[in-house]
N, C-alpha and C positions, 0 to 999 in steps of 0.2 A: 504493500500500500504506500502511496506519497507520505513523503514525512511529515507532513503537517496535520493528517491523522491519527499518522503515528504516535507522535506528540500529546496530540489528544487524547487519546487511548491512554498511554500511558499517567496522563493527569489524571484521568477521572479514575483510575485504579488504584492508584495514590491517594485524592482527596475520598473515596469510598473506605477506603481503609485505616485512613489516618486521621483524616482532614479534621475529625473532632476532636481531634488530642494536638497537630502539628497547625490546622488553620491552611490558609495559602503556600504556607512552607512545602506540606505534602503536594500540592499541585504540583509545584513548581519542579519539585525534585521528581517527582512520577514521572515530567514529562521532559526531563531529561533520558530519564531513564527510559523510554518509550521510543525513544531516537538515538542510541549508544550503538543498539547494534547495525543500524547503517553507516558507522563509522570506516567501514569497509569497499563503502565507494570510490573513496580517495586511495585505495591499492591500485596500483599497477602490475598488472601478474604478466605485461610482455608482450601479449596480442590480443588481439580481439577474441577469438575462442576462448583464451582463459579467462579473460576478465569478464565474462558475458556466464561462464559458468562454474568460476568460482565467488560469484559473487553470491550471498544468502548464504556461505558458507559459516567458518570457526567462531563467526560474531553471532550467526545465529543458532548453533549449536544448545540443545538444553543441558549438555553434560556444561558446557563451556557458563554457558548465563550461570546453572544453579551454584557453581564454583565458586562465581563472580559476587552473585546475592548473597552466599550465606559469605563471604568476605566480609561484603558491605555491611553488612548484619551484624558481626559481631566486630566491627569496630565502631558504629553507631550504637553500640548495647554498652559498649567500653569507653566512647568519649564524648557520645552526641550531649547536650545539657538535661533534653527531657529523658532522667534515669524512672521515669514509673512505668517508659513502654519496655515491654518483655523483650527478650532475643527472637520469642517466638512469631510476635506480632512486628519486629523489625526483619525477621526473615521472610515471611508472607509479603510483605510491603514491597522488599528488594524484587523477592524472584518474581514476582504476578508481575509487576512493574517492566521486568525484561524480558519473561518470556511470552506474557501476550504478545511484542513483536512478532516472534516468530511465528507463534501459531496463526495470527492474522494474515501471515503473508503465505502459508499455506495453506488459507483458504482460495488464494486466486490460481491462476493459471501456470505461472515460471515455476511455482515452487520451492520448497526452500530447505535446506540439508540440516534437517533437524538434529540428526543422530551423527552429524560427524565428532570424532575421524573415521568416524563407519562408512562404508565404500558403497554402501548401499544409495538407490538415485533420490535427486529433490522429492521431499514430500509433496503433494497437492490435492487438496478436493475441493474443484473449481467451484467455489460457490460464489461469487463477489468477483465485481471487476476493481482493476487495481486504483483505480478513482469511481467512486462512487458518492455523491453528495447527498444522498439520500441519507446512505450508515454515517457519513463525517457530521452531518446538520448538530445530529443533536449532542454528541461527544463535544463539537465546537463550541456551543450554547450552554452545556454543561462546562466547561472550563469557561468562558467568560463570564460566567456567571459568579461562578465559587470566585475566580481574581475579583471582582467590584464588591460583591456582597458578602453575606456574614456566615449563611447556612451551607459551608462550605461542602459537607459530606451530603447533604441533601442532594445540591446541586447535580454532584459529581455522579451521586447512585442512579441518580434520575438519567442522565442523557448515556450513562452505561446501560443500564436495562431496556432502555430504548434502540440503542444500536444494537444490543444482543436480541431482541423482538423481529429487529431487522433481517437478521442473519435466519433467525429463523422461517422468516417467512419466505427467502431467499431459496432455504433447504425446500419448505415446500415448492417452492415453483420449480425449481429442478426437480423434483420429485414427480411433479407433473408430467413436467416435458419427457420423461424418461415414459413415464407411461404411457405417452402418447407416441413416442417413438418405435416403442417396442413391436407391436405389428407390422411397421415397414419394415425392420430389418428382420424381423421373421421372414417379409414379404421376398427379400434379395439373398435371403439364405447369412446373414452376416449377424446373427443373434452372435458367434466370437469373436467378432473382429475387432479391434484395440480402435476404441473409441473413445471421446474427448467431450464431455459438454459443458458449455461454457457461458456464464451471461454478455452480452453483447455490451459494449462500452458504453457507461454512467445509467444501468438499471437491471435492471431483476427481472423486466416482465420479457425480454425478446432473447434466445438462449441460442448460442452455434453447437452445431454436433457438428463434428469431425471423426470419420470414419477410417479407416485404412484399410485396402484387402489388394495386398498385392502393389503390381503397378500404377492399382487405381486409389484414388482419395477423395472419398463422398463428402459433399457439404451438404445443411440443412439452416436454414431458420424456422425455428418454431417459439409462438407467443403464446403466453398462456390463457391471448384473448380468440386464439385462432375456430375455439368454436368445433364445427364439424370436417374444417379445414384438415384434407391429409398432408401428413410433410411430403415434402417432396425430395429425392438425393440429388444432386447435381453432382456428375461426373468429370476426373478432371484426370490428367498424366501425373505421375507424380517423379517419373525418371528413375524408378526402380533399380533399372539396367544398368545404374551409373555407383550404387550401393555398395558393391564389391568395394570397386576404387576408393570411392569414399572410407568405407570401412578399412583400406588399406595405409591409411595416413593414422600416425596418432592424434591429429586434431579430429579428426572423422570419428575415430574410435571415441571421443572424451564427446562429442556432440548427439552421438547414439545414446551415450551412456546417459546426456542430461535430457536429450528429447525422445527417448525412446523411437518408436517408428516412426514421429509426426515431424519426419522431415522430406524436405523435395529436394530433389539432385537435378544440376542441368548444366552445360559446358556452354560460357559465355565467351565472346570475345573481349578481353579488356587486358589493355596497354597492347593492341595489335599483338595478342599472344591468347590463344584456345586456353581456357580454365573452367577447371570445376566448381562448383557454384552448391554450398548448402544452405537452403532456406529453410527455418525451423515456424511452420504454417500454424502452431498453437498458439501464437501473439502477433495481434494485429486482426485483421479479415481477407478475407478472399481478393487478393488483387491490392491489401496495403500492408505487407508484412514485413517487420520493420529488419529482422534480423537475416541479415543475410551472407555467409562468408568465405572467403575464398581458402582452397583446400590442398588444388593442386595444380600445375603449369605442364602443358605438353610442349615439349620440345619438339628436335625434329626425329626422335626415335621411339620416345614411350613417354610417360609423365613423372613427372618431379611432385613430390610433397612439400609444399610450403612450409619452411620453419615458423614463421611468422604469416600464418594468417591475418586477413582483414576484413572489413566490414563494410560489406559494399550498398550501395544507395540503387536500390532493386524494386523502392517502395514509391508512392506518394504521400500528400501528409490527405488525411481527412478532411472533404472540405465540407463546406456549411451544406450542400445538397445530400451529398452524403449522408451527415448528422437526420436533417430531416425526413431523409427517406428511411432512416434507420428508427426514428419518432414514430412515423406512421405506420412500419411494420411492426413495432411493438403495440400499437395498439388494435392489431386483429385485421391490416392490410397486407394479404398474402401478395399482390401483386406489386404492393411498394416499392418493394426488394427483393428481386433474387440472388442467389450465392455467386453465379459468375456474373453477375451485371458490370463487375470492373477489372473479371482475369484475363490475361493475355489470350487471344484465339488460338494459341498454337498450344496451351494448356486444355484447352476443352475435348473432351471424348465425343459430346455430344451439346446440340445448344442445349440452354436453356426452353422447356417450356413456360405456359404461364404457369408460374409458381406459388 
């Protein structure tokens, strides 16, 4: 999530827990701590694949945070001035404080390496886009509140239990959309196929499925106002044929590892020189996906692996028609929007119909 909810988040779990014993103090210090573990931004780990997927990592760690908290903890139980709060009520304080981060940010799509140094991939269950001013409104209003006014832990519990109602309603709507999904892919035979569903950017109510089988990669939008509307798959290349290769580079290898299947391969030309191309299609949408990067160079006999991959500009930015058309298919407008309405034709299997 952007850090200025993070932030928030971490106040209102602060002033809930403390704010009647610490006042504004706890705000203030929660949402530090709410924003510590993106301190990991500012690494340079060398290229673009690494830094693109070793970020969410050792800062967001909960063996790493609870270390950190119960530190915090018992040098706040040993020197902070207020001695009537316990070690235990200062240990609760630190760890909720940091590791809400993480688990918030494995609610969205990227994911996030809860259990390192376990080798094991980013956690995620996409419930929440990564700005959402829906879930931020009231954690926001809840810390501006508790700063000007007196009812500090009021404040705070109020705009938490409210963004946590959020989340839940969130769960239901995916829960929806899964149920309404599930007879079309019974329908193509793909009830096993590694599938993604995702809320569409700043709301809850219009959801992307991403599917994979093979060379092919299915897109859907479905709204939870869609009615008796069936989803529809939209068929697309996904460069399969190019996987090997890919899988033959260790950047290839670490990009498998963070995106699982939901990646696309395709050999671009750039700098007047043929190169392999990974696009990781679970962030962003069909036709604006942000992440894109270079893997390997063919020369004039076979291909080279990039030591230093980069991040190529493959995408466009969202423009304000976009936005709208993406408003009206959220509210039960199947033709608003379809999945390839802005992918390259050389991508498509088949057009689109009306969708």
């Amino acid at each position: 999530m952007d850090t200025l909810t993070q932030a928030a988040l971490g106040a209102a779990v602060g002033g809930t827990l403390l704010g009647k014993r610490l006042g504004r103090k706890a705000v203030v210090i929660g949402a530090l701590l709410g924003t510590l573990p993106d301190l990991d931004i500012a690494l340079d780990y060398g290229d673009a694949v690494s830094n693109m997927t070793e970020h969410r990592g050792f800062t967001h760690s909960l063996w790493v945070l609870t270390l950190l908290g119960t530190l915090l903890a018992l040098l706040a139980a040993r020197f902070a001035p207020a001695r009537d709060i316990s070690l235990t009520r200062w240990w609760w304080f630190f760890i909720l404080g940091l590791a809400t981060h993480p688990l918030l940010d494995a609610l969205t799509t990227y994911g996030t390496q809860l259990f390192w140094p376990s080798a094991t991939p980013p956690v995620a269950w996409p419930t929440i886009f990564i700005i959402d001013p829906l879930y931020s409104l009231p954690l926001l209003l809840g810390f501006g509140v508790a700063l000007v006014g007196h009812r500090v832990q009021r404040a705070c519990a109020w705009g938490l239990a409210i963004s946590c109602f959020y989340l839940l309603l969130a769960t239901g709507a995916k829960q929806w959309v899964e149920y309404r999904l599930a007879p079309v892919l019974a329908e193509h035979g793909l009830q096993q196929a590694p599938r993604l569903v995702q809320p569409t950017p700043f709301n809850i109510l219009l959801w992307r499925v991403t599917i994979i089988a093979q060379d092919e990669h299915h897109e859907s939008l479905i709204s939870v106002f869609d009615g008796d509307h069936q989803p529809y798959l939209a068929r697309f290349h996904r460069g399969a044929q190019l996987e090997p290769l890919a899988l033959g580079t260790r950047h290839g290898q670490r990009l498998d590892w963070f995106a699982g299947p939901f990646l696309r391969y395709a050999t671009e030309l750039i700098d007047e020189q043929l190169t392999l191309v990974a696009t990781d299609i679970r962030l962003g949408f069909p036709g604006f996906y942000p992440f894109s990067f270079t893997l390997a160079r063919r020369d004039e006999r076979r291909w080279q692996a990039l030591e230093a991959p980069r991040l190529v500009d493959t995408s466009r930015d969202m423009q304000l028609e976009v936005l709208v058309r993406l408003a009206r298919r959220a509210l039960g407008r199947p033709t608003a929007l379809c999945p390839g309405d802005f992918v390259e034709p050389r991508w498509h299997i088949e057009p689109d119909r009306s969708c």
